[in-house]
C-alpha positions in Angstrom: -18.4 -85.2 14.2 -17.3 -88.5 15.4 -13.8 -90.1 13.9 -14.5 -93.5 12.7 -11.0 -95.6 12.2 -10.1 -96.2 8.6 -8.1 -99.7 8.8 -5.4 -100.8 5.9 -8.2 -103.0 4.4 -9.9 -99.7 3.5 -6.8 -97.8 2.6 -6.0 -100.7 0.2 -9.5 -101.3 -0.7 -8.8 -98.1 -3.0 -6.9 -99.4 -5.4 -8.0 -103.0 -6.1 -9.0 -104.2 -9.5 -12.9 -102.6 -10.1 -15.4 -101.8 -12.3 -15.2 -98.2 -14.3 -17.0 -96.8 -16.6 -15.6 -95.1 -19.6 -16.5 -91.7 -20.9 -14.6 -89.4 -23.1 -15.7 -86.3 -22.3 -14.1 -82.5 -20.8 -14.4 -81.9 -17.3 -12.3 -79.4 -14.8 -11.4 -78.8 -11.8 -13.5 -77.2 -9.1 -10.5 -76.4 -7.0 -6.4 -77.6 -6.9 -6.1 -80.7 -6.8 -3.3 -83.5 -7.4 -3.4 -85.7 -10.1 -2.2 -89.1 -9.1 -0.9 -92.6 -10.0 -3.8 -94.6 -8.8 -7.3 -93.5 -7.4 -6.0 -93.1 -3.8 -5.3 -90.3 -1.9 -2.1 -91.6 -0.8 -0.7 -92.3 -4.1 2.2 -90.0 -5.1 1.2 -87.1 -7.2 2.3 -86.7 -11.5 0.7 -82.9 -11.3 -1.1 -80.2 -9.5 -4.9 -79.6 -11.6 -5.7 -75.7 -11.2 -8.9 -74.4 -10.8 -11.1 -74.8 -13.4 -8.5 -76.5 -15.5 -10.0 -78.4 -18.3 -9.4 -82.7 -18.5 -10.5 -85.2 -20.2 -12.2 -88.0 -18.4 -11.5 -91.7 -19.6 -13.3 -93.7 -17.1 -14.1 -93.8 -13.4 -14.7 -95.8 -10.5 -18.0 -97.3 -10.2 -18.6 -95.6 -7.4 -17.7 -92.1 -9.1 -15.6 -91.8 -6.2 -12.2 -91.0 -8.4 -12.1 -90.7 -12.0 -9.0 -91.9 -14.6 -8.2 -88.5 -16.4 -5.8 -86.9 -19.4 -4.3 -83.7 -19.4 -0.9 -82.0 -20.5 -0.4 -85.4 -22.4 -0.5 -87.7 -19.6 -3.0 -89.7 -17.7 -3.7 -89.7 -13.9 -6.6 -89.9 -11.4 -8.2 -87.3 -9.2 -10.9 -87.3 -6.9 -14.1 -86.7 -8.5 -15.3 -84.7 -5.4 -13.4 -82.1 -7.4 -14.3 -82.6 -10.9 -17.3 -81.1 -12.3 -18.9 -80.7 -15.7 -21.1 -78.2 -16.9 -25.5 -79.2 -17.5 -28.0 -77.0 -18.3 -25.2 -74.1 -17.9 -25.1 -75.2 -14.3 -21.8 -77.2 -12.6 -22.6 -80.6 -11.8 -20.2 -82.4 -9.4 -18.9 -85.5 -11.6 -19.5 -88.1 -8.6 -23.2 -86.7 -8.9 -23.5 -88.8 -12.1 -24.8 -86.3 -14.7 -27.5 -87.7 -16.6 -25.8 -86.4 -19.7 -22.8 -88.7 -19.8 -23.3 -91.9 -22.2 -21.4 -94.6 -19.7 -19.7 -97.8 -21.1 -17.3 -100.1 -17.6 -13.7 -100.3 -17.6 -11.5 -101.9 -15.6 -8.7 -100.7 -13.8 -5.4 -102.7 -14.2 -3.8 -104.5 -10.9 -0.4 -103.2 -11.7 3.2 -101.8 -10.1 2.1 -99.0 -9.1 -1.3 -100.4 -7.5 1.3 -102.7 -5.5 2.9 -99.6 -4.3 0.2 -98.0 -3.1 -1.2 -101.5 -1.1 2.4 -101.4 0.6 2.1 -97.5 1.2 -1.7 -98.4 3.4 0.3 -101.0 5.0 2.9 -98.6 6.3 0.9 -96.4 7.3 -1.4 -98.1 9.5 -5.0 -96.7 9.4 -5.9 -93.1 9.2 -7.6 -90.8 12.1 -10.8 -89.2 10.0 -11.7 -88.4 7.0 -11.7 -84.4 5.4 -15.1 -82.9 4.8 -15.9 -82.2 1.4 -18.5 -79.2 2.0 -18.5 -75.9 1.1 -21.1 -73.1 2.1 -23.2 -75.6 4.0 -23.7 -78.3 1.1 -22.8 -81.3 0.2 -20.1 -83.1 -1.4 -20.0 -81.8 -4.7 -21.1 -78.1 -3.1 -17.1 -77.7 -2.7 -17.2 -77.1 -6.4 -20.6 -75.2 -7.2 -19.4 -72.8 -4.0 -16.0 -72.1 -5.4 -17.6 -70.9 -8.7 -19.5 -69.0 -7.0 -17.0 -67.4 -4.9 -19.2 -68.2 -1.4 -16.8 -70.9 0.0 -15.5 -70.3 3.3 -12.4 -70.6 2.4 -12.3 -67.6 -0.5 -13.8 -65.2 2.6 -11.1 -66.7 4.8 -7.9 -64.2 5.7 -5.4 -64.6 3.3 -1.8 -66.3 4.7 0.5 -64.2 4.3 4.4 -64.6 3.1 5.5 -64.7 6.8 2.7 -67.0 7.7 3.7 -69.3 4.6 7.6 -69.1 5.3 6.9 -69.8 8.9 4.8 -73.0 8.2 7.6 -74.0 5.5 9.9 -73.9 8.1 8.3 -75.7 11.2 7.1 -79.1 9.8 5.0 -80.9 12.0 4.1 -84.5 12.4 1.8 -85.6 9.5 -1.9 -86.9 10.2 -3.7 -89.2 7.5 -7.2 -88.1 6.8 -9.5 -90.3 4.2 -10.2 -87.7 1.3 -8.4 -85.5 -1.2 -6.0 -82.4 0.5 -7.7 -79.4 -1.6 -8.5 -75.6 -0.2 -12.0 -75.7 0.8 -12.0 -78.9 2.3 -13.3 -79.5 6.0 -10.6 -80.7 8.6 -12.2 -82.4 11.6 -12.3 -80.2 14.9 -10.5 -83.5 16.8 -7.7 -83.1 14.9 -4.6 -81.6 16.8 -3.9 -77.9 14.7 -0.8 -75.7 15.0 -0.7 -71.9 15.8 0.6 -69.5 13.5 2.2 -66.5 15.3 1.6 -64.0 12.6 -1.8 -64.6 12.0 -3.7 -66.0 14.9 -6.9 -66.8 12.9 -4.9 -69.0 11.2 -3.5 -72.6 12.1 -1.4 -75.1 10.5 -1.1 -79.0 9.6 0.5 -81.5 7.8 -2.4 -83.8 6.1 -0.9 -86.7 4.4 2.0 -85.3 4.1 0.8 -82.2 3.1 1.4 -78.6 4.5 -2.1 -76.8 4.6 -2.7 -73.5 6.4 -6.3 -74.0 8.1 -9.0 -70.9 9.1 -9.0 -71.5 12.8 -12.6 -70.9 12.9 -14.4 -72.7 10.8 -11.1 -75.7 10.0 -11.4 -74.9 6.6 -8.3 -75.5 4.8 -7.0 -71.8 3.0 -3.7 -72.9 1.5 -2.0 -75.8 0.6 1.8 -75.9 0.3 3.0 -77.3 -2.2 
């Protein structure tokens, strides 16, 4: 896979002022995920989402790429890579657009916090890549349908174990920004620089966007995310 560079523009691009569509409906979580202040991956986190936990969806991008969402009595975003709702007694990956959703547009408010997150893209400069939403071969969305199933790579990976998870803790490495949502089953590209873990040689380490993942060293599938 080649890395394509991912300037500011795009980084900022994220959190502009567009078009959403609303829908009131339950959805969950197809694996942990953060639930965030705007629809950007680099927007500071309110919450973790566990797997399978149950939101409500208000409205998302038009693009179905991240999706406004309430849960615990607050409202957030997460990546709609990792929401699914159920059709037919099947999971359907919410950025597949389930023909069962009635659809009215939104808009998403140009506020403080989306200045935050245009002056976070700024200081960060453009990422190196992008994480690979697959699981078990498929495409985005299979993340989720394999995790239900229990055939992701990552749930046959080796489990870290409490010395591999104290040792990454405690040897923080330079963070690398990567286009996409930091969630266990997600794909890290083979170009990116991965750290050894003593204690578990099949395993390696990385911080992605700030984030301490432990990575199956054969197949750079992430196993664990620290958080």
């Amino acid at each position: 896979m080649k890395l394509l560079p991912f300037g500011v523009a795009s980084a900022i691009a994220l959190t502009a002022a567009v078009p959403a569509f609303a829908q009131s409906t339950e959805a969950r979580a197809g694996a942990e995920i953060a639930a965030r202040v705007t629809p950007s991956e680099f927007a500071p986190a309110v919450g973790v989402l566990e797997l399978n936990q149950a939101v409500i969806i208000e409205g998302c991008l038009e693009d179905v790429t991240w999706c406004q969402i309430s849960f615990d009595g607050q409202t957030a975003w997460a990546s709609a890579e990792y929401l699914y709702v159920e059709e037919d007694a099947q999971p359907v990956a919410l950025m597949n657009r389930p023909g069962s959703l009635s659809l009215t547009t939104v808009t998403v408010p140009d506020d403080d916090a989306t200045q935050t997150e245009q002056n976070t893209a700024a200081a960060i400069g453009a990422t190196v890549g992008s994480l690979i939403a697959y699981a078990a071969g498929g495409p985005v969305g299979g993340i989720i349908v394999g995790g239900l199933l229990g055939t992701t790579v990552a749930v046959a990976s080796v489990e870290p174990s409490e010395e591999t998870l104290v040792f990454v803790s405690e040897n923080p490495v330079e963070t690398v920004f990567l286009n996409g949502e930091v969630a266990v089953g997600a794909g890290v590209p083979a170009e990116v620089v991965m750290y050894d873990v003593p204690s578990q040689p099949e395993l390696r380490y990385l911080s992605v966007n700030n984030q301490l993942v432990v990575i199956d060293a054969e197949t750079n599938t992430i196993v664990r995310v620290i958080r």
